[in-house]
N, C-alpha and C positions, 0 to 999 in steps of 0.2 A: 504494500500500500504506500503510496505516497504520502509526503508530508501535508501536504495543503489540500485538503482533502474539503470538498464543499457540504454546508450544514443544507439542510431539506430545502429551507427555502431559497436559498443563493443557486441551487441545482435545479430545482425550475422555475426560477427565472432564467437561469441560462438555457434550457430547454425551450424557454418561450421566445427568448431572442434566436436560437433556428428550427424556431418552425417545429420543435419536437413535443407539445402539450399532451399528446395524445399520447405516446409513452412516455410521459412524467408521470401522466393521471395511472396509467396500469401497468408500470415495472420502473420504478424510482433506482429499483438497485441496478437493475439492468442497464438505466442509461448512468448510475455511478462506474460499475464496473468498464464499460465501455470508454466513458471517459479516461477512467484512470488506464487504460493499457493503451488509448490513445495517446496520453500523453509521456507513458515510455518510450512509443516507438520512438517520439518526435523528443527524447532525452538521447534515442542510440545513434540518429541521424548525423553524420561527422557531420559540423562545420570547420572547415579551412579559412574562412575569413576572419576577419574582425568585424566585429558590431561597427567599428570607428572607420572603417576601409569606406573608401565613394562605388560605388557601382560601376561595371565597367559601360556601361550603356547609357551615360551622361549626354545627353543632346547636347551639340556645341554648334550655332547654328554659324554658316562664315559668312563672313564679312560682307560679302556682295548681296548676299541678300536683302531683302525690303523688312524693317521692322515694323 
């Protein structure tokens, strides 16, 4: 289990911001379980960047263009 683990009502309303009311209302633990190995995968996921690094796909628009 994870550490930050959501109390009943923070978990649907997160349910309710995607669209999921319908299993809150009839498997609570279903969408806890779910979330929580959701968000192991997305803990095994390598990042190689840094949070601080620009994106390599920076629009630079050149010069001769019309602003």
């Amino acid at each position: 289990m994870s550490d930050d683990t959501l109390d009943d009502g923070a978990l649907r309303q997160l349910a309710r911001e995607l669209g999921l009311e319908k299993l809150a209302e009839t498997d609570l633990d279903l969408l806890r379980r779910a979330r929580e190995a959701a968000r192991a995968m997305a803990q095994r996921l390598p990042r190689s960047d840094d949070m601080a690094d620009e994106p390599a796909h920076i629009f630079q628009p050149h010069k001769d263009d019309p602003a």
